[in-house]
C-alpha atoms as an extended CHARMM CRD file, in Angstrom:
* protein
*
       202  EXT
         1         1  UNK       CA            109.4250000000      176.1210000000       95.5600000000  PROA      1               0.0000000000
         2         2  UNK       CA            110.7580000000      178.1600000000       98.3610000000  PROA      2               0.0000000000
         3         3  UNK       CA            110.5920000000      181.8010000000       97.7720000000  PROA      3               0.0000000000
         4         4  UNK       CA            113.0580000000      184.0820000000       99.3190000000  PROA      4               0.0000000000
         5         5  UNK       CA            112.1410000000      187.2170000000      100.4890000000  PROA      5               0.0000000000
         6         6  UNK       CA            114.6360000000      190.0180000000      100.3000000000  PROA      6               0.0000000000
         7         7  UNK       CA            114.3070000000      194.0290000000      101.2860000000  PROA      7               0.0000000000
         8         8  UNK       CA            112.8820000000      196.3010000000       98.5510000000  PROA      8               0.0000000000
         9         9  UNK       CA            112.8620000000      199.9960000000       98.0550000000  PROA      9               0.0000000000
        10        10  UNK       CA            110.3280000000      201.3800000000       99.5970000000  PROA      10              0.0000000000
        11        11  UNK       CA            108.2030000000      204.6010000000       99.1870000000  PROA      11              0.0000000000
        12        12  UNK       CA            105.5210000000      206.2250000000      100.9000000000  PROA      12              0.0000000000
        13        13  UNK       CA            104.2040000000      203.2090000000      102.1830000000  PROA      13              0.0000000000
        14        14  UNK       CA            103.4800000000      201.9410000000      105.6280000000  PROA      14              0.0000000000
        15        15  UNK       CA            100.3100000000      203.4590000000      108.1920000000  PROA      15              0.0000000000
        16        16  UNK       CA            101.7100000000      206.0960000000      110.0520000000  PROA      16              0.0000000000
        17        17  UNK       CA            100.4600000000      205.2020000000      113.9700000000  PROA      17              0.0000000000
        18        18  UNK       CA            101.0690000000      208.0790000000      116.8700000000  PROA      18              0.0000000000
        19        19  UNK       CA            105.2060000000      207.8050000000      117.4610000000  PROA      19              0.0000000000
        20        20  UNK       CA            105.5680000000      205.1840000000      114.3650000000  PROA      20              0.0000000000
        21        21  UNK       CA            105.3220000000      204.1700000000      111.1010000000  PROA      21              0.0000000000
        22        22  UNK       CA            104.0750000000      200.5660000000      110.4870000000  PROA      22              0.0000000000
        23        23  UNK       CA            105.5020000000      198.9250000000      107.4730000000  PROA      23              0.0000000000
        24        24  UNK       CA            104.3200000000      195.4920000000      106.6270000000  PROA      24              0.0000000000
        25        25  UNK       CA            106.5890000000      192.9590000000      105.2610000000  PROA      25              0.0000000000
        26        26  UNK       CA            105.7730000000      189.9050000000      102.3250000000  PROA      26              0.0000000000
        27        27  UNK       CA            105.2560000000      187.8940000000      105.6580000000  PROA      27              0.0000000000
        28        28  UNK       CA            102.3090000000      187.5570000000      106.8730000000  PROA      28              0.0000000000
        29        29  UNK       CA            102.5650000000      188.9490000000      110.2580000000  PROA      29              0.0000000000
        30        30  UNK       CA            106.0950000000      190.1090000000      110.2070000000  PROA      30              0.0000000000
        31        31  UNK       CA            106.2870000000      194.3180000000      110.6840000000  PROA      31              0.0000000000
        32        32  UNK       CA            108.8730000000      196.6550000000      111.0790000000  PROA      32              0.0000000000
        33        33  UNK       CA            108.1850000000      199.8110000000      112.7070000000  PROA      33              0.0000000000
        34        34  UNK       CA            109.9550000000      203.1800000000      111.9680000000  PROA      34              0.0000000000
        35        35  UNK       CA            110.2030000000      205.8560000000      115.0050000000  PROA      35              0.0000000000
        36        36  UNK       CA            108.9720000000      209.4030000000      114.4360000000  PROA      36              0.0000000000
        37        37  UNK       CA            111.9970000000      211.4730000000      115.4810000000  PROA      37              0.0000000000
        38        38  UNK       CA            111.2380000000      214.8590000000      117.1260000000  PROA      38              0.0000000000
        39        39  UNK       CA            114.1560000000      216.9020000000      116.5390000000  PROA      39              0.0000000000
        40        40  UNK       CA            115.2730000000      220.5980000000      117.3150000000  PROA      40              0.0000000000
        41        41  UNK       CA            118.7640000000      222.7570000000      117.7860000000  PROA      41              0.0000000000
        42        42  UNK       CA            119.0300000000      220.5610000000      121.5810000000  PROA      42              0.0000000000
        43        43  UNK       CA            118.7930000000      217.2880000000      119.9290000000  PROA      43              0.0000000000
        44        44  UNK       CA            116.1310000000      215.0040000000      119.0770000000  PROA      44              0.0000000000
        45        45  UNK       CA            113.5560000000      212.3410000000      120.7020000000  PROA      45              0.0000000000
        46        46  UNK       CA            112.0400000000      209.1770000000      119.7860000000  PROA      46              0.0000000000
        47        47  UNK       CA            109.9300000000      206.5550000000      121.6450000000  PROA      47              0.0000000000
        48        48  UNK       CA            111.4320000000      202.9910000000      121.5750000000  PROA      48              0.0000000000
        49        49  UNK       CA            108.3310000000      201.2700000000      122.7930000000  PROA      49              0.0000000000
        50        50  UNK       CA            104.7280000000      202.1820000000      123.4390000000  PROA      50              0.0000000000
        51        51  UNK       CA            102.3920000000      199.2890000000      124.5640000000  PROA      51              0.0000000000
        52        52  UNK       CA             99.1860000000      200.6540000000      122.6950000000  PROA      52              0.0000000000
        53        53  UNK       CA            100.9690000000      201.1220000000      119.1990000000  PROA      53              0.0000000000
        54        54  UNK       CA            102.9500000000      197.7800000000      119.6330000000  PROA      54              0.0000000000
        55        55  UNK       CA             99.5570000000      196.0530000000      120.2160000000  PROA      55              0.0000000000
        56        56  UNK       CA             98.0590000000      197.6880000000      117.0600000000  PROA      56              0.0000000000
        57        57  UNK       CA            100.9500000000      196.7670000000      115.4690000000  PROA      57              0.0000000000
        58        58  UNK       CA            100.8810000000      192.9700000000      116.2060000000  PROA      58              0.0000000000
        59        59  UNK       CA            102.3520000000      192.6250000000      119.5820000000  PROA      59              0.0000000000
        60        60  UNK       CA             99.7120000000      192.1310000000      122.2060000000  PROA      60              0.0000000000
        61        61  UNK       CA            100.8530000000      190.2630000000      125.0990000000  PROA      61              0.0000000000
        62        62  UNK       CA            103.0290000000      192.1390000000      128.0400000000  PROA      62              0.0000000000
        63        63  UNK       CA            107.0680000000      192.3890000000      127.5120000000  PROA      63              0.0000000000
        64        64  UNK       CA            108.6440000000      189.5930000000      130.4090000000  PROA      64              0.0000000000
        65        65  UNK       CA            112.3460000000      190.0690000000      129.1410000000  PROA      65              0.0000000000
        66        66  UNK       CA            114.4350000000      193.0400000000      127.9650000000  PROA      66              0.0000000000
        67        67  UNK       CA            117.6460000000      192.0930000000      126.2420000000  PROA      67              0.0000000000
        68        68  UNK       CA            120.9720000000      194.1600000000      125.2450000000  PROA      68              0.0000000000
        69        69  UNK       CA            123.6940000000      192.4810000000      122.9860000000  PROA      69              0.0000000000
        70        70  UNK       CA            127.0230000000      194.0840000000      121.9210000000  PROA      70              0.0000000000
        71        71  UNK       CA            128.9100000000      192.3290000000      118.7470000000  PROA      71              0.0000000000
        72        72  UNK       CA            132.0600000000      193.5270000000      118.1400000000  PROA      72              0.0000000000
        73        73  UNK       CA            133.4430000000      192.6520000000      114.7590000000  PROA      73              0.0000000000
        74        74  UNK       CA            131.6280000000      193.4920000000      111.2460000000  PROA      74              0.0000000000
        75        75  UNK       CA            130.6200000000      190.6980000000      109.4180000000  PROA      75              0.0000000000
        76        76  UNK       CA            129.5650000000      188.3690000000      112.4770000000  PROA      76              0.0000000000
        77        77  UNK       CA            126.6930000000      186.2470000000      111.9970000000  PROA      77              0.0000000000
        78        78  UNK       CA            124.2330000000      185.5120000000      115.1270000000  PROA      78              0.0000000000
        79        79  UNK       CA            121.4340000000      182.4210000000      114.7940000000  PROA      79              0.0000000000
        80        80  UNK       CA            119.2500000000      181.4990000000      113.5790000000  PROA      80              0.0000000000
        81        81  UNK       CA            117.3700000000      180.7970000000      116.9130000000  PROA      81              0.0000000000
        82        82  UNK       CA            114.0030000000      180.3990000000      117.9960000000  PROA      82              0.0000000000
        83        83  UNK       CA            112.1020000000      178.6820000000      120.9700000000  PROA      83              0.0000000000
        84        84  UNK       CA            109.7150000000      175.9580000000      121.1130000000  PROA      84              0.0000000000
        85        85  UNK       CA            106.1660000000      175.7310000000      121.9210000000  PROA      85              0.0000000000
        86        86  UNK       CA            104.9100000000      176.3860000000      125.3750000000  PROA      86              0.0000000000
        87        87  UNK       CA            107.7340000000      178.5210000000      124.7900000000  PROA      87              0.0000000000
        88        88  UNK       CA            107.4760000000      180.7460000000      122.2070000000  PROA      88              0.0000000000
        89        89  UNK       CA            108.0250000000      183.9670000000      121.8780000000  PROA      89              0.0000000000
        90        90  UNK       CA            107.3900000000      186.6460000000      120.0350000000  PROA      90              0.0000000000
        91        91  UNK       CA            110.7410000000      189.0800000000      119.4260000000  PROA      91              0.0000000000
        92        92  UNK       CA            110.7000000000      193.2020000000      118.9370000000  PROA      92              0.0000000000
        93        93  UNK       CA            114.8250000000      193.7910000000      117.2330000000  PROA      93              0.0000000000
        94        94  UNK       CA            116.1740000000      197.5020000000      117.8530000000  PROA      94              0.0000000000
        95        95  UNK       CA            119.5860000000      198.9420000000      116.7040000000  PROA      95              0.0000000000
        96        96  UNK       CA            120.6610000000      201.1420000000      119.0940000000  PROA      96              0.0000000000
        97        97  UNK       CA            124.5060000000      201.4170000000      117.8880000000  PROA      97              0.0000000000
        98        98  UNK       CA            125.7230000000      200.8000000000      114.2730000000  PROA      98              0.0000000000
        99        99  UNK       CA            124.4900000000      198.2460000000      111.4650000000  PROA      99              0.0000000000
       100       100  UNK       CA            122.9330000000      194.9910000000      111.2800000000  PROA      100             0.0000000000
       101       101  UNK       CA            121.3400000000      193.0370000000      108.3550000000  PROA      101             0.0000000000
       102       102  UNK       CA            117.9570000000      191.3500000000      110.5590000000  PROA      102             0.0000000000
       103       103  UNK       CA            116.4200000000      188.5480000000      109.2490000000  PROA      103             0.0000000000
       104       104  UNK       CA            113.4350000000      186.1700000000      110.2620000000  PROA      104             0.0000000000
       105       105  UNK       CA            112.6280000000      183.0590000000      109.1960000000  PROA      105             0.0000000000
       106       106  UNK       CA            109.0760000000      181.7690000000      108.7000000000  PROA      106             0.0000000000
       107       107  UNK       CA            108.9130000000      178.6480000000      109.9330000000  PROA      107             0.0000000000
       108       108  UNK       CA            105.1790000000      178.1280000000      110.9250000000  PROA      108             0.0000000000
       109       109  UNK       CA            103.1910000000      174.2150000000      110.4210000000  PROA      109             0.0000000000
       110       110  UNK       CA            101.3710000000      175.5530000000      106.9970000000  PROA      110             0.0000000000
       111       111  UNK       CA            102.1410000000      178.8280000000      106.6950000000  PROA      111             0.0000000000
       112       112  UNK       CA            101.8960000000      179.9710000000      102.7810000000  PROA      112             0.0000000000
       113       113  UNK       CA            105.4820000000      181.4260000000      103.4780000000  PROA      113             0.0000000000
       114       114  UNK       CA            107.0330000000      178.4420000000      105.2590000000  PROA      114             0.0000000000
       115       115  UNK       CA            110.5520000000      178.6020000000      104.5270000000  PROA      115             0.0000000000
       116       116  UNK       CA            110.6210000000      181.8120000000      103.7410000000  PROA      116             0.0000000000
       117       117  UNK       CA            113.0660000000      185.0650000000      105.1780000000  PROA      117             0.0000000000
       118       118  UNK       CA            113.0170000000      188.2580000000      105.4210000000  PROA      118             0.0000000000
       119       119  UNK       CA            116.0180000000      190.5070000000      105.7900000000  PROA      119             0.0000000000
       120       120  UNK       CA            115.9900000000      194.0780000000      106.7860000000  PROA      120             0.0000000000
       121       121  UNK       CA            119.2080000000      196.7560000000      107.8990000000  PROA      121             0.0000000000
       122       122  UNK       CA            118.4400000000      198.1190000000      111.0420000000  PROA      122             0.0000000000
       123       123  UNK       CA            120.6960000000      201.0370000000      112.5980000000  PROA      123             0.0000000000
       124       124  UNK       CA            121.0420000000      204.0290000000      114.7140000000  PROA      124             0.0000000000
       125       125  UNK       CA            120.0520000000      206.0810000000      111.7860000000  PROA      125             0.0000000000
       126       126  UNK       CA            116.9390000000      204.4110000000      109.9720000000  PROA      126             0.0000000000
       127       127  UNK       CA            115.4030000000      204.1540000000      113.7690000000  PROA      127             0.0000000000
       128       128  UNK       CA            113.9050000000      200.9150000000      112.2750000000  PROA      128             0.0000000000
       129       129  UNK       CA            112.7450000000      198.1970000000      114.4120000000  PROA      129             0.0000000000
       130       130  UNK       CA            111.2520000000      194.9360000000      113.3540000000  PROA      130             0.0000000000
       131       131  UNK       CA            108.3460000000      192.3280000000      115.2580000000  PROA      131             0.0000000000
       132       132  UNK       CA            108.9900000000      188.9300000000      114.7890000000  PROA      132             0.0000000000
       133       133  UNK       CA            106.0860000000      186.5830000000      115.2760000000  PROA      133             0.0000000000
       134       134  UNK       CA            105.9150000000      183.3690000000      117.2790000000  PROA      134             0.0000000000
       135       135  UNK       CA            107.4540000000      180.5800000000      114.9330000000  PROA      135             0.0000000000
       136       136  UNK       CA            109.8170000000      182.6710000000      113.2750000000  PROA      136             0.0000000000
       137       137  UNK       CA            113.8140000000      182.3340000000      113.7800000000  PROA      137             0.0000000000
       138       138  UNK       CA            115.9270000000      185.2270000000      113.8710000000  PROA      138             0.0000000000
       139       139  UNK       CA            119.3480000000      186.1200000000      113.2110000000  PROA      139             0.0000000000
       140       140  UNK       CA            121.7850000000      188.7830000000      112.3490000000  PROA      140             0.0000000000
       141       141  UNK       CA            124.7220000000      190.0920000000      110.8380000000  PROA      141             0.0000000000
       142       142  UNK       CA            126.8860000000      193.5000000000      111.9560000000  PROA      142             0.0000000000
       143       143  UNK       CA            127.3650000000      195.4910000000      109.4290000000  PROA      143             0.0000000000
       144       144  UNK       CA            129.5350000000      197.4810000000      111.6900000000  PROA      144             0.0000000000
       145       145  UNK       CA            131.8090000000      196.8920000000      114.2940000000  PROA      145             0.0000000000
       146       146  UNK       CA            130.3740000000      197.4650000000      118.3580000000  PROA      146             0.0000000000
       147       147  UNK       CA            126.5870000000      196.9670000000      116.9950000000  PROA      147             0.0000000000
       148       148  UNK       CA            124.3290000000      196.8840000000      119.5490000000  PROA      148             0.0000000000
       149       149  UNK       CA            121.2100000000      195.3860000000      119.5680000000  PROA      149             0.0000000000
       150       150  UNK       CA            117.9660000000      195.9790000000      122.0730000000  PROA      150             0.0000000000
       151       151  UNK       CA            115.5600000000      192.7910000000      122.3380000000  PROA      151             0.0000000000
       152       152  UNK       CA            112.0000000000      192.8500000000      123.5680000000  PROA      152             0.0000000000
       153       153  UNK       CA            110.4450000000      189.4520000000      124.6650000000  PROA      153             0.0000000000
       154       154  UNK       CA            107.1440000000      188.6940000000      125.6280000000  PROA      154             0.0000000000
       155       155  UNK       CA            108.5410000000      185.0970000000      126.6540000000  PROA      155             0.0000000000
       156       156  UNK       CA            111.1870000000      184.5330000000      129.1710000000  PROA      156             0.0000000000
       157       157  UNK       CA            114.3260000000      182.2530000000      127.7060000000  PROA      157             0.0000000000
       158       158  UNK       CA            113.8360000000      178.5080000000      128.3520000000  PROA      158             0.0000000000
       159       159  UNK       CA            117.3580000000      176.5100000000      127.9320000000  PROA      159             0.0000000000
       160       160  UNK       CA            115.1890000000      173.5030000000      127.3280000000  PROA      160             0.0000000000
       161       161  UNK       CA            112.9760000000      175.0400000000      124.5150000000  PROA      161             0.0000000000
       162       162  UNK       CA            116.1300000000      176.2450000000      122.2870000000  PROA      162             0.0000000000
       163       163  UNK       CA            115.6690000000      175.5330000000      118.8860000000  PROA      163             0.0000000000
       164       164  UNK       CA            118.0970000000      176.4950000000      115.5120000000  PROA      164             0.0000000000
       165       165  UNK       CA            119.3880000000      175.8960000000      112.1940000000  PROA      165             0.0000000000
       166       166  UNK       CA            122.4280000000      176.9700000000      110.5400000000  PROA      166             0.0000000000
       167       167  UNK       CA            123.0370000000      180.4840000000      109.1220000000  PROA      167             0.0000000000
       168       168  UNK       CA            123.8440000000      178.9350000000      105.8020000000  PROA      168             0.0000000000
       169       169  UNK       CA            120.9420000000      176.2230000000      105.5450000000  PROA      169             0.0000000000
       170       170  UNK       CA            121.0480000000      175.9570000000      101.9300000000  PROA      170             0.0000000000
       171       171  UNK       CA            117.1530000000      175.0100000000      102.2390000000  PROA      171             0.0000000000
       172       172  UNK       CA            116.4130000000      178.7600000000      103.6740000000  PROA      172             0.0000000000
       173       173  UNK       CA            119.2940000000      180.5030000000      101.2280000000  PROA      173             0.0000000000
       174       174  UNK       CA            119.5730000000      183.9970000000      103.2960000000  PROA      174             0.0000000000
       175       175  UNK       CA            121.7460000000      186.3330000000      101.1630000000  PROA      175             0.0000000000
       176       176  UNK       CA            123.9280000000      187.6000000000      103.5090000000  PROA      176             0.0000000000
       177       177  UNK       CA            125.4980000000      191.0950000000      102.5320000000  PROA      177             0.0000000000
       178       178  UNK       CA            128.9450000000      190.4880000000      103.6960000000  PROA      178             0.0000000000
       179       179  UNK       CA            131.6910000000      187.4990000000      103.6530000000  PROA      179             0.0000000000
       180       180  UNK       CA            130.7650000000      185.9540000000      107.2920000000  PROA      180             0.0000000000
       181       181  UNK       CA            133.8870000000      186.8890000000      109.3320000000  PROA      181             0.0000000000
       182       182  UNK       CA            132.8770000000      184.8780000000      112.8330000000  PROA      182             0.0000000000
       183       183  UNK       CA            130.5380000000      182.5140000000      114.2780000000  PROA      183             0.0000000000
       184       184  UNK       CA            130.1580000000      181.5410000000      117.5920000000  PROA      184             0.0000000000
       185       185  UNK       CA            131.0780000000      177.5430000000      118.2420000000  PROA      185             0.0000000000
       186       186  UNK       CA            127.6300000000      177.0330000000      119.4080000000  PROA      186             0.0000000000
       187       187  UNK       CA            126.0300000000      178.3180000000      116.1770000000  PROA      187             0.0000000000
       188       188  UNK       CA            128.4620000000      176.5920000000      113.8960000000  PROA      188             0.0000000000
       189       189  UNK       CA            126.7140000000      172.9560000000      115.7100000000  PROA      189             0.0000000000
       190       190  UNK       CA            123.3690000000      173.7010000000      114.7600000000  PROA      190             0.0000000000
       191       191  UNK       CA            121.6850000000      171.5280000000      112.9720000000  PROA      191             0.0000000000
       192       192  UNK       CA            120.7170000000      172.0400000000      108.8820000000  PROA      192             0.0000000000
       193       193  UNK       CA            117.1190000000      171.4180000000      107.7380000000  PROA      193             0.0000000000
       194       194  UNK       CA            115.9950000000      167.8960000000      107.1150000000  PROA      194             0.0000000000
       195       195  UNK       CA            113.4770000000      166.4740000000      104.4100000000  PROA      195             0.0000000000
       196       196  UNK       CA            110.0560000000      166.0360000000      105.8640000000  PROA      196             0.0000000000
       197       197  UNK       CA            110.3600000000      168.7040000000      108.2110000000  PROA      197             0.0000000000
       198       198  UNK       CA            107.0460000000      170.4560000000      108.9240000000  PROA      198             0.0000000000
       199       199  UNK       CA            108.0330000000      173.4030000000      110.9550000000  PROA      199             0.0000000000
       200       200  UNK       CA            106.7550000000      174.8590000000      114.2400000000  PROA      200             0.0000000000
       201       201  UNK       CA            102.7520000000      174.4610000000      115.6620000000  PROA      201             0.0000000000
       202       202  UNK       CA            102.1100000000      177.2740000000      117.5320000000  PROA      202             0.0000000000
């Protein structure tokens, strides 16, 4: 049976690494990092990547694609996308404005988790960001209005190697924490899981 994996209280965990916490997930693979904020009477600091401590962390090829979005009603849903095999990619999430509700999808050939999701709230405030593996999709929902989101890629986007299933597969069963107000036209088309599906070899 499929287990879903939801976002628990957490305390004290996670290895704290230089300029961030590491925190990993029920997913094999799957981390979110927390920035160390430096903060005095001017303002405060924090480091949104470093390529030593994202390599510890999981991430160890070079970033080929930086990506910004803006979504500007709460409640919109985004995904759930990934790309195919030779072009993969593995995906660092940031909230740099407002609230979203993150979630990846395992969908890696034999994973123990295959199926699974994990959802996490990233925002402005919790300085969270989370590393989605190769063979994952991702999606989103704004918990706020104007959410902005900052995307690190180690892939470059390949029209030809989209891939996607519904937000509301019943097969993956996200829990999305608001009534979905808007999805885009091409998100509404994708495609729903089908029996004998075997996921992604990467």
């Amino acid at each position: 049976m499929k287990r879903v994996l939801e976002q628990k209280e957490r305390k004290n965990d996670g290895l704290m690494v230089g300029r961030f916490k590491v925190i990993q997930t029920e997913i094999a693979g799957l981390v979110i990092l927390e920035r160390i904020v430096m903060e005095d009477k001017r303002g405060a600091f924090s480091r949104l990547f470093d390529a030593e401590e994202f390599r510890n962390a999981g991430m160890a090829n070079q970033i080929l694609q930086i990506n910004h979005s803006i979504t500007r009603i709460k409640g919109t849903a985004r995904g759930l996308h990934y790309q195919h095999p030779p072009y993969a990619e593995l995906k660092v999430v940031t909230c740099l404005k407002g609230t979203v509700y993150d979630v990846a999808v395992d969908l890696r050939h034999g994973s123990r988790t295959f199926l699974s999701w994990h959802g996490e709230f990233l925002s402005e405030t919790n300085k969270k960001s989370i590393i989605i593996p190769r063979g994952f999709a991702h999606g989103f929902q704004t918990m706020t209005n104007d959410s902005e989101l900052l995307y690190l890629h180690d892939a470059c986007y390949a029209p030809e190697a989209e891939g996607g299933f519904h937000i509301e597969d019943k097969r993956i069963g996200i829990k999305w924490p608001l009534p979905i107000s808007m999805v885009s036209e091409r998100d509404m088309k994708l495609p729903t899981i089908k029996d004998g599906y075997e996921g992604i070899k990467t």
